[in-house]
N, C-alpha and C positions, 0 to 999 in steps of 0.2 A: 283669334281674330278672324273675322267675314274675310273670304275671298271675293274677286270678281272686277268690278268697275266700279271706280268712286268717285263721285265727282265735289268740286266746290261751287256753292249755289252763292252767284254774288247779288241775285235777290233777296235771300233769308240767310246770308251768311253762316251757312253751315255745311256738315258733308253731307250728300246724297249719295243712293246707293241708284243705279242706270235707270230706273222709274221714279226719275222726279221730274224736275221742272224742262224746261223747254233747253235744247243743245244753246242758244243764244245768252241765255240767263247764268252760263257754268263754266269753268274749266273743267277741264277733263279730256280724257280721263288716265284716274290713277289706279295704281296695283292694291291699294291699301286705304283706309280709312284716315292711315297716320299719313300719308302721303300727300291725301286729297286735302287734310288739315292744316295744313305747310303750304298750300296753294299760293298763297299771295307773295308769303316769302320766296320761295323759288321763283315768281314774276318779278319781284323786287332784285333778286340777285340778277335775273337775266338782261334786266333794262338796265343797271349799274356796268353789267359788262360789255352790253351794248352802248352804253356812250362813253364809254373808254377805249371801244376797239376802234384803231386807224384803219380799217374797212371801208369802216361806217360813217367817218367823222370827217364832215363837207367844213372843217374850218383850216387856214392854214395855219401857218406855225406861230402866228403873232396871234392867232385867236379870232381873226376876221374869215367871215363866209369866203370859199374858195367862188373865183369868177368860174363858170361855166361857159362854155364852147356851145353857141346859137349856130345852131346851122341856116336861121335867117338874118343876122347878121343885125338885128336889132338891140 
């Protein structure tokens, strides 16, 4: 297997090796080919775990948006 920087082209939906399309058009980058291949799913797992982390999660315990603290009072 190619060593180096791989990236995933979400223009032509495949892996790129550091000389392809534009940093804007990709993920990246990964250690491997198989890595960079898996791209979407690894975004898929992290946004799953991001809205399940109470971090992150502006609802309160009934499921309704938490009210926020306006420091103008509107």
């Amino acid at each position: 297997m190619a060593s180096g920087e791989w990236y995933w082209c979400l223009r032509h939906h495949a892996v790129e090796p550091y000389e392809g399309c534009r940093s804007e058009e990709r993920l990246g980058p990964y250690a491997t080919q198989e890595d960079a291949a898996h791209a979407l799913e690894k975004v898929a797992e992290r946004n799953e775990e991001y809205d399940h982390d109470p971090r992150f999660n502006d609802l309160d315990e009934n499921g309704e948006p938490e009210s926020r603290w306006n420091p103008l009072g509107d």
